[in-house]
C-alpha positions, 0 to 999 in steps of 0.5 A: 468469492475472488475468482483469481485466475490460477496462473499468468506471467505476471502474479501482481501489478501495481501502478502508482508512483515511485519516491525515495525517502529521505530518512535521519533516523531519529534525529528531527530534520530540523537538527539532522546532518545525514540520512538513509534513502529508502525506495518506496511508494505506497503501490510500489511497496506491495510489488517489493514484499510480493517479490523480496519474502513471497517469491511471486512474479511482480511488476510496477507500472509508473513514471521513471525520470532519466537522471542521478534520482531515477537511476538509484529509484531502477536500481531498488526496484531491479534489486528487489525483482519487480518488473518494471513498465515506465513512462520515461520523462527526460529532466532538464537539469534544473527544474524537472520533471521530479522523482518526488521526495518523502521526508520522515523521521523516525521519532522516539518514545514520546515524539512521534515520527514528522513526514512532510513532501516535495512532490513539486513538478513529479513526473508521476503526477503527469502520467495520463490514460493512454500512457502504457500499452495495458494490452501489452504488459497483460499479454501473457496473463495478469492475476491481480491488479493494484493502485492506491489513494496516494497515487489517485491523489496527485493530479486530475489525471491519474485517477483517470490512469487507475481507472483505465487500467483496472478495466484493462485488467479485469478484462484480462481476468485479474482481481483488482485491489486498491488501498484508500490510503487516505493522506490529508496533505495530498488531497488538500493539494488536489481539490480537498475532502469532497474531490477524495470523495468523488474521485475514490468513489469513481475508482471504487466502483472498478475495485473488488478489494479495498484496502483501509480502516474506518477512517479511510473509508469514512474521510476517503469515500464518504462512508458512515456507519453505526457510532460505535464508541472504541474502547482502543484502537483494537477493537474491530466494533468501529470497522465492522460496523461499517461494512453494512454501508460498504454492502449497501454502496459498493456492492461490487467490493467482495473484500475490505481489510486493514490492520488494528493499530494501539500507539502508546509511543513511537516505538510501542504499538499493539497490531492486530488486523481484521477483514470482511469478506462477502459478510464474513468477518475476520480477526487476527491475533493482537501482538506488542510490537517494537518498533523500528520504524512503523513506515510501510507496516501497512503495505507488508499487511496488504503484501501478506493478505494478498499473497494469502488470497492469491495462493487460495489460503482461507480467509483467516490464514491469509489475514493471519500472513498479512498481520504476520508480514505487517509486523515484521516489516515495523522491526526493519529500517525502510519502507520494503520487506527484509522477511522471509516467506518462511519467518512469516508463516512460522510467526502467522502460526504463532511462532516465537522470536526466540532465537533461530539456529 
């Protein structure tokens, strides 16, 4: 099993790049006269639900551009108490370096939500080995190290960046974690399917908990299994299936988790999640969700489980708060938790949503 070490000054670090989304709600871009922004990044957004609901010491480790953007991006990440360790890159007025943009609508009913990019000249994708004193930032202890696919996807260096910290990390005892996160766009970008694969695979070897369902690990590592034919999106057959070879080609992995997601329009989902831990499999429950708006529900999932993991909850409860966190998070406008670490493990138990007075 994990051998989390039981205190340090930091409980979770994430490392990967800080975005602001731009969101119109459910009107289309193409028709949109206004919108939301959202803070997020899909490492970032663990360390937020880790400190915001679960009360845990966190920090990210990223790219910080010294201008308009990168003030509103430190202002959220203070708001929701992540510590924050940045590279700082100076923006020369006109052309960058760049916080990069995430644009995404919300959709409704029938039309999904459209998610598009400008990730041009991102200072996040300049952020190289030797950037970040990990010695420094791991001085008074670190319990779990986190990157992710979407990070590892933006330029020659960054999975070089992952992998140097995730050694630093484990050799100051943390856990490390990643989530495949697998986006074609970016990776079309960076090299296309076979540069994911290897580069994944690279950092793989570094990870003791992966974060993805069978068609990250199948698109993102390479990954085949038995052809199981899936009834719905919520039939965990497909994903178990899979675990001999994650066995088999990644021995050093102790944990593979994701979450069962049934989309019958934008705003009607079934949710459940499962995970394997050391040959043991796991299921959550299956609920209906309203939702919101379904951007980050699997940041809150992995938020949930690895609050679980870190607190020494069994394997199923801990499944049980990432499936409970994941759910919630589909019922808030944004990418970050709005939940309370007590709304969480009172749903995780089976709690209604009838009214709290």
């Amino acid at each position: 099993m994990l051998n989390i070490p039981s205190t340090g000054a930091l409980d979770f670090l994430s490392l990967g790049a800080l975005v602001h989304r731009l969101d119109p709600g459910i009107i289309p871009f193409r028709k949109a006269t206004e919108c939301k922004i959202h803070v997020s990044g899909g490492e970032f957004n663990v360390s937020a639900n880790l400190s915001d609901c679960f009360r845990m010491n966190t920090g990210v480790a990223s790219a910080m551009v010294n201008y308009p953007i990168g003030d509103l991006i430190a202002e959220r990440v203070r708001a929701m108490g992540v510590k924050p360790f940045y590279k700082h890159f100076e923006h020369d007025g006109v052309t960058g370096p760049n916080m990069a943009t995430v644009f995404s609508d919300q959709g409704k009913g029938v039309r999904a939500p459209v998610v598009f990019y400008n990730r041009c000249n991102e200072a996040a994708a300049q952020l190289k080995p030797g950037d970040f004193d990990w010695k420094s930032i791991f001085a008074g202890g670190i319990r779990w190290f986190h990157s992710g696919g979407i990070f590892s996807a933006l330029s020659k260096t960054t999975p070089e960046l992952v992998i140097e910290g995730m050694k630093a990390a484990k050799a100051a005892g943390a856990v490390t974690s990643l989530d495949l996160n697998f986006r074609a766009k970016l990776w079309q970008i960076s090299g296309g399917l076979s540069t994911a694969q290897a580069t994944l695979r690279r950092i793989c070897e570094h990870v003791d908990v992966l974060i993805g369902n069978e068609e990250d690990l199948q698109k993102g590592l390479g990954l085949t299994g038995p052809d199981v034919e899936s009834k719905s999106k919520i039939d965990p057959s497909a994903f178990f299936g899979m675990m001999g070879d994650v066995a088999k080609q990644l021995p050093n992995v102790k944990v593979v988790a994701t979450t069962l997601r049934e989309v019958h329009t934008t705003n009607s989902h079934d949710w459940s999640a499962v995970c394997w831990i050391e040959g043991q499999t796991y299921q959550a429950p299956t609920c209906h969700l309203d939702v919101v708006d379904r951007v980050g529900g699997g940041d809150g999932f992995a938020a949930g489980f690895i609050y679980g993991l870190l607190k020494g909850k069994s394997p199923d409860e801990a499944l049980r708060l990432g499936w409970a966190h994941g759910a919630m998070l589909t019922t808030f406008p944004g990418d970050t938790t709005m939940s309370t670490v007590e709304q969480v493990e009172a749903f995780a138990k089976g709690g209604s949503a009838r009214i709290q007075r």
